[in-house]
TORDOKE-125886 format. One line per 10 residues: their letters; for each residue z negated, y negated, x negated of C-alpha. Coordinates in Angstrom, 1 decimal. Example, Ala and Ser with C-alpha at 12.3 -4.5 7.8 and 13.67 -1.06 7.14 Angstrom:
BEGIN
as	-7.8,4.5,-12.3; -7.1,1.1,-13.7
This chain:
BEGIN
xxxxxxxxxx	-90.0,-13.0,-102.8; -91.7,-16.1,-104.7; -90.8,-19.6,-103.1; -88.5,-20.8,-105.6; -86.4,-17.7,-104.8; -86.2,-17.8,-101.4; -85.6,-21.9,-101.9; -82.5,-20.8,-103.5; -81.0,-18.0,-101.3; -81.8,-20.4,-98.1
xxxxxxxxxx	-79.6,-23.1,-99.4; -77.3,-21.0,-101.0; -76.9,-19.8,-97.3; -77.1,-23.4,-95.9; -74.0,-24.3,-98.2; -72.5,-20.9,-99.1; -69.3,-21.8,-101.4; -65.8,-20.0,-101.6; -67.0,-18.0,-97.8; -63.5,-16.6,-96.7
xxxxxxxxxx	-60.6,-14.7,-96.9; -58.3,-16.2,-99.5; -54.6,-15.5,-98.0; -52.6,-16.4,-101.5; -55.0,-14.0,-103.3; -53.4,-11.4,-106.1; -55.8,-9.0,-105.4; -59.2,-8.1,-103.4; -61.8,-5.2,-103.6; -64.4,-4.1,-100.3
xxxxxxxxxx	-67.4,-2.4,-100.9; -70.1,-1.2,-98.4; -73.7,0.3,-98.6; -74.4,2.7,-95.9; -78.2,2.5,-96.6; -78.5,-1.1,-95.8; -75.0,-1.8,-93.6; -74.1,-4.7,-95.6; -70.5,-4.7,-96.3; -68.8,-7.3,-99.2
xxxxxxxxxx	-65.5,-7.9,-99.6; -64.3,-10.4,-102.3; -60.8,-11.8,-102.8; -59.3,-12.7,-106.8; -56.8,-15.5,-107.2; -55.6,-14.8,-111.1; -53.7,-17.7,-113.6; -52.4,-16.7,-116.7; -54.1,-17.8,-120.2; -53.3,-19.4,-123.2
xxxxxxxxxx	-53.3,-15.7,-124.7; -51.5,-14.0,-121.9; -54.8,-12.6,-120.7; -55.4,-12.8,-117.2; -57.9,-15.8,-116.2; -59.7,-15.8,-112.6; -58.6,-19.2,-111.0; -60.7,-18.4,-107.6; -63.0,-16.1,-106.5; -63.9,-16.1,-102.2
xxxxxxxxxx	-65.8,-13.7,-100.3; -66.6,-12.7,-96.9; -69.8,-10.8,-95.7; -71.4,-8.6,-93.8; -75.3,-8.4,-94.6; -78.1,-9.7,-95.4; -79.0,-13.5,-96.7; -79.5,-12.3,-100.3; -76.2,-10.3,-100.3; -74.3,-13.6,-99.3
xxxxxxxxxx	-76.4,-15.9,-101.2; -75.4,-14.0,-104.3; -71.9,-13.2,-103.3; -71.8,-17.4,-102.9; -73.1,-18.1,-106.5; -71.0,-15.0,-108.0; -68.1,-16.5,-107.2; -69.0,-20.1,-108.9; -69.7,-18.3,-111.7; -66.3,-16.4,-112.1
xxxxxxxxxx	-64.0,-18.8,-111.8; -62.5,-19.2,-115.7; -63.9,-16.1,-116.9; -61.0,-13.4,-118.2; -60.9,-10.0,-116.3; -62.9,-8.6,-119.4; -65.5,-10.9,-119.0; -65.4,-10.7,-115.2; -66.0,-6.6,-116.1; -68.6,-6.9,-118.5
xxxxxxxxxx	-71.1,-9.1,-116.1; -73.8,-6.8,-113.8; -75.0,-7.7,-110.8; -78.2,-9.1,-112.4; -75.5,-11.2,-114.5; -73.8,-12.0,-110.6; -76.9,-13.2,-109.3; -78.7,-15.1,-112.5; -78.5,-18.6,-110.6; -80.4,-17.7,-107.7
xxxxxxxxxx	-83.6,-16.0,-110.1; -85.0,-12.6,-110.6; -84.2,-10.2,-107.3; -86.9,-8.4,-106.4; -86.4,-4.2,-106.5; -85.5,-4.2,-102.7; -83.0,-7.0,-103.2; -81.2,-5.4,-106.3; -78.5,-3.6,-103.8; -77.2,-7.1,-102.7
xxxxxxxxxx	-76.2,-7.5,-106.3; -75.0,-4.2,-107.1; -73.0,-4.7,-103.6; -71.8,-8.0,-105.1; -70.8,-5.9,-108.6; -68.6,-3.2,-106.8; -66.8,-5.5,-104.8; -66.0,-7.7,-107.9; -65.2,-4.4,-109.7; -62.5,-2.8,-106.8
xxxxxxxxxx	-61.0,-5.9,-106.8; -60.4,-6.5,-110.8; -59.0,-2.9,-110.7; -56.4,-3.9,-108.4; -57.6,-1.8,-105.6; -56.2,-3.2,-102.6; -54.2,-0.1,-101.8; -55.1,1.4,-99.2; -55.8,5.0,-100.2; -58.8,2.6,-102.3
xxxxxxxxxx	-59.2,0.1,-100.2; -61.0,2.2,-97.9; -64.9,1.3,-97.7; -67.5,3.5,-96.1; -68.0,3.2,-92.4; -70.6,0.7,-92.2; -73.3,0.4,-89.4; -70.9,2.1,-86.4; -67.8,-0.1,-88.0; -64.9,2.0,-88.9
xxxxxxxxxx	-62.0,0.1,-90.8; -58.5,0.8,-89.3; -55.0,-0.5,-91.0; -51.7,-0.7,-89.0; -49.0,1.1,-90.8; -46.9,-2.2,-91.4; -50.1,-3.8,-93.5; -50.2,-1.1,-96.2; -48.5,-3.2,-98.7; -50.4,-3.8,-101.8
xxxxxxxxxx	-51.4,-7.5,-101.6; -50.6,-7.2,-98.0; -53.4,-5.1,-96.3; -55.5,-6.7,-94.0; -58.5,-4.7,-92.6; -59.7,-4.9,-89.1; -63.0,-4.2,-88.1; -63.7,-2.4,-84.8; -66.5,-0.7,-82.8; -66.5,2.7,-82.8
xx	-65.9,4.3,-79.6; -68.2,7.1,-80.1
């Protein structure tokens, strides 16, 4: 990774912005990558535009992974806020993590991890039967039956006891 690069991740990680679940969010997406064991989750807070269209007010995050997968979930999120749901679909991960430079090829996952988070959650996935990530790293994601709500699910990560 050149200097500059690894300037940027470092204090994106020093000062990460919008880090945390976001309880009055309208929807949220998880995604995981079993190669790596990084595991994004990404919360949408949604206001309505002049046209009707919907408008992302807030964007948050919460992570499980390397510095570059947080780094670029951090600046992702700066980036979203006021963009519609069709511009929020429309951006790559290269788009997601622009601020911080050119990723190098072993890096790129932390974007596309970024992507598919943003991407569950703009679909409206927080069902359960979707919400559902991979097991990640010998973490298994349980839901008590009372959480399955839409808009209500909370995940709870726990060791596996195997």
């Amino acid at each position: 990774m050149s200097d500059s690069l690894q300037d940027r991740i470092e204090e994106a990680i020093r000062n990460p912005k919008n880090m945390g679940e976001m309880e009055s969010a309208d929807s949220f997406g998880t995604a995981g990558s079993p190669g790596c064991g990084d595991m994004m989750r990404m919360w949408l807070k949604f206001k309505d535009g002049a046209n009707g269209e919907k408008i992302i007010e807030k964007a948050s995050f919460q992570a499980f992974g390397c510095e570059t997968a947080i780094a670029v979930a951090s600046v992702a999120t700066d980036l979203l806020a006021g963009k519609t749901v069709d511009q929020a679909l429309s951006m790559k991960g290269s788009d997601l993590a622009a601020p911080l430079g050119a990723l190098p090829p072993m890096k790129i996952h932390c974007a596309t991890l970024v992507e598919e988070a943003l991407r569950y959650a703009l679909e409206g996935t927080h069902a359960l039967e979707k919400a559902e990530a991979p097991v990640v790293s010998g973490l298994v994601e349980t839901l008590s039956e009372e959480k399955r709500q839409p808009g209500k699910a909370k995940i709870v990560l726990m060791p596996r006891n195997s």
